[in-house]
Each structure stands twice: as structure tokens, then as C-alpha cells.
C-alpha positions in Angstrom: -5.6 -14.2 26.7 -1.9 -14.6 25.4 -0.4 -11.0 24.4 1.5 -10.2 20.8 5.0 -8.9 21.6 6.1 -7.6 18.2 10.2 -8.3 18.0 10.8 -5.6 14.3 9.2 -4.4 11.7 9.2 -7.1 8.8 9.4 -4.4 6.5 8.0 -0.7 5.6 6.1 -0.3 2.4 5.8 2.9 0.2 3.5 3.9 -3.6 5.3 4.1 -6.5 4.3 5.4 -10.1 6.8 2.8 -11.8 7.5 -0.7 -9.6 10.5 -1.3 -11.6 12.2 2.1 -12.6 11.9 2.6 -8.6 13.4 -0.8 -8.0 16.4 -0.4 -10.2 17.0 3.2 -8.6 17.7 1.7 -5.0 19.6 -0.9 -6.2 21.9 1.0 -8.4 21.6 4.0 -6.4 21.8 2.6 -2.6 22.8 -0.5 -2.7 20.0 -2.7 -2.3 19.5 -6.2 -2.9 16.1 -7.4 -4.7 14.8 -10.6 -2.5 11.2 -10.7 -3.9 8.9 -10.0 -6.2 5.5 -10.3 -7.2 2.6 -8.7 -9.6 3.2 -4.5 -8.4 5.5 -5.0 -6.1 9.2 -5.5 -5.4 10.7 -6.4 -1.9 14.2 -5.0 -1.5 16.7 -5.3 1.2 19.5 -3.2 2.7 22.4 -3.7 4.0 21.6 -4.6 7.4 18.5 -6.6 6.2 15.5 -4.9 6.8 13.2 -4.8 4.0 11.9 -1.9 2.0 8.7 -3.0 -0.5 7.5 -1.0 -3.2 4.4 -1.3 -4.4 3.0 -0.1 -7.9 0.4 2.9 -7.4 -2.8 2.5 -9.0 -3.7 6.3 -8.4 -0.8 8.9 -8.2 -2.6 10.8 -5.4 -1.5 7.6 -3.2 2.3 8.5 -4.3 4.1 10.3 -1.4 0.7 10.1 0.6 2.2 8.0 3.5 3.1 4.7 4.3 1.5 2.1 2.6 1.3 -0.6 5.4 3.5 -1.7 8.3 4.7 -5.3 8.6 5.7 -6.9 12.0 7.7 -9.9 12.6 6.7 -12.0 15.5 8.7 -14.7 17.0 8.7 -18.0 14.6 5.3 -19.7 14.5 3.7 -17.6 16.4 1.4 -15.9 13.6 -1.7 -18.2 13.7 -2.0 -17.6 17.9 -1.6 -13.7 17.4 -4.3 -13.3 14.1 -6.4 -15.6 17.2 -5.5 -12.7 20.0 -6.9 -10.3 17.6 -10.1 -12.1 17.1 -10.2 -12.1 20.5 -10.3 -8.6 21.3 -13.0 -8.3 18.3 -10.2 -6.6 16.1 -11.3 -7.1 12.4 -9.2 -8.9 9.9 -9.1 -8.4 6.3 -7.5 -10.1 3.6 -4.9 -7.7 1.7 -3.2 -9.7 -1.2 -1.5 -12.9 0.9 -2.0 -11.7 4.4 -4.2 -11.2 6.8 -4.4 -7.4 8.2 -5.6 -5.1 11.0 -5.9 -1.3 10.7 -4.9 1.2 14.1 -7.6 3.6 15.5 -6.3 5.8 12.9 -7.0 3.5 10.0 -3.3 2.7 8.5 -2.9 -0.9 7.8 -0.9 -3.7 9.8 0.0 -7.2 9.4 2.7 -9.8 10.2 5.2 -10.5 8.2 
């Protein structure tokens, strides 16, 4: 069975009441670059080009309640053969908006970047 060996985190993703307001604070306020965007959420990177997402809360208890999900990169192409490891081990995946994800024992989200 082939092992994932995770090289970075893709990006970190937190809740935010307003996806925008949020998204023009970092940029104004620290510097960072907007690279994507979709519907409630906006991908922004720093400086040395990790990525922080921020995506619109659809309950403000969620707000400051953790992190949202943890994104790994893997080396290139190498996504289809680790979601396959994980089906392996009988690790469930669930579909969360484009990707595929896992959760830890403790139940916080993962998927690849």
C-alpha cells in the first residue's frame, strides 16, 4: 500500500461574518494578495505564498470556533493515488464543495489542495 507524504499545508481556512469586508482588511491591512475567489469564499496569499481562505459563515457561532479545514499539498499528480490510499485503509471520503475530504479521529476536516 503506497504511503501519503504530505510536503505543506495548501492553505488554512478560517469563518467569517462578512467574506468581503474580511478580504479587503488583509489586503489593505497586511499586505495580501487576492488569488481566488468563489461563492463565500476568498483565497488570499501572503507574502511568502501560503494561502489564507476565508469562508463566509452561515451561523456566527462557527465565527472564531476554530479552523475551518486544513488543506495539504502533495507532490504534483499524486492526488488521485492518495484519495485511493485512503480508500484503502477504509477512511471515508466526503464531497465538501470541489474536493474530496477526510476528517481526523477528532472530526476536523482535511483535504488536498
Amino acid at each position: 500500500m503506497t504511503s501519503i507524504k504530505a510536503e505543506g499545508f495548501n492553505h488554512v481556512a478560517i469563518w467569517v461574518s462578512d467574506v468581503r469586508k474580511s478580504a479587503d482588511w488583509y489586503i489593505a491591512n497586511l499586505g495580501l494578495e487576492e488569488v481566488r475567489a468563489a461563492e463565500n469564499r476568498i483565497f488570499l496569499r501572503l507574502a511568502n505564498g501560503e494561502v489564507l481562505a476565508l469562508f463566509q459563515a452561515s451561523d456566527p457561532a462557527q465565527i472564531g470556533a476554530g479552523v475551518h479545514h486544513l488543506a495539504l499539498d502533495l507532490r504534483d499528480g499524486t492526488e488521485e493515488e492518495a484519495l485511493e490510499t485512503l480508500r484503502q485503509k477504509d477512511i471515508p471520503l466526503t464531497r465538501r464543495g470541489p474536493s474530496l475530504s477526510f476528517q481526523d479521529p477528532d472530526g476536523h476536516w482535511i483535504h488536498f489542495g
